[in-house]
C-alpha positions, 0 to 999 in steps of 0.5 A, spaced: 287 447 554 285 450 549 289 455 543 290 461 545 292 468 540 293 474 543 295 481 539 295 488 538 298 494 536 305 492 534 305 484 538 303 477 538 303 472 543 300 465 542 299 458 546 298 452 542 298 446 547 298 440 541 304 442 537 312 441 537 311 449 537 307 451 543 308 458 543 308 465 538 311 471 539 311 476 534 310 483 532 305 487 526 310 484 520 314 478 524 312 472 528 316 466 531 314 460 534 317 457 540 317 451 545 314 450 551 321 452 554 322 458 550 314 461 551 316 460 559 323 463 560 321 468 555 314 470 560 318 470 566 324 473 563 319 479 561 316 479 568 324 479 571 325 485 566 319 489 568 319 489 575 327 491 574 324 497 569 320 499 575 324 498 581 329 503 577 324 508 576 326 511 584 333 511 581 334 514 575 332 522 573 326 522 568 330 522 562 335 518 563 335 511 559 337 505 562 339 498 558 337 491 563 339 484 560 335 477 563 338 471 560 337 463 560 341 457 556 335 459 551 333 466 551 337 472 551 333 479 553 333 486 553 330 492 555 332 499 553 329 506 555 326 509 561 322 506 566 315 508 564 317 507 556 321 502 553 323 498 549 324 489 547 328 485 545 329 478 543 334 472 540 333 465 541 339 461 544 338 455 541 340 454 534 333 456 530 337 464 530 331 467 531 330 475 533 325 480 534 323 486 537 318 490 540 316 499 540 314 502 547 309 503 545 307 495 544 311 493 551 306 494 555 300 491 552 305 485 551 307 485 558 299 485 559 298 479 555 303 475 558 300 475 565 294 474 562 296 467 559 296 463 565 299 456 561 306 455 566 
């Protein structure tokens, strides 16, 4: 498989197979690189926390905000917002004490990509 580099405005996601670090994360000014098991959970974790977001939609009146956390032994997350807007959050729960953060407006794309990559 080959690398692969995906960005827009306000986010980076990439996949590199022949490397300790596979995975990258980032935003506009930030970036990190993460294992094969940091990229996976961060992926699925997203897709828990968007599909959440969505269900919540039904539940919750137009203005009202709502915080959802997903967490593995190696990711921490968080989204933060209303359903069809919000925000994300992610720390590393493995030593390399790592953060990052994403704007609604990036959210979307971001989650977008994500499906799109297909390595796990």
């Amino acid at each position: 498989m080959q690398k692969v580099l995906k960005s827009g405005a306000g986010w980076r996601i990439g996949w590199r197979p022949q490397s300790e670090y596979q995975g990258l994360v980032g935003g506009d000014d930030w970036a990190f690189e993460l294992t094969s098991e940091e990229l996976t959970d961060f992926c699925r974790l997203l897709g828990q926390l968007a599909a959440n977001m969505r269900s919540m939609q039904a539940e919750l009146m137009d203005e009202e905000n709502i915080a959802c956390e997903a967490e593995s032994d190696l990711v921490w997350m968080q989204v933060e917002g209303v359903p069809s807007k919000y925000t994300l959050r992610l720390i590393l729960n493995t030593g390399r004490s790592c953060e990052g953060n994403w704007t609604a407006d990036a959210v979307p794309d971001l989650i977008a990509a994500v499906d799109s990559l297909k390595f796990f």
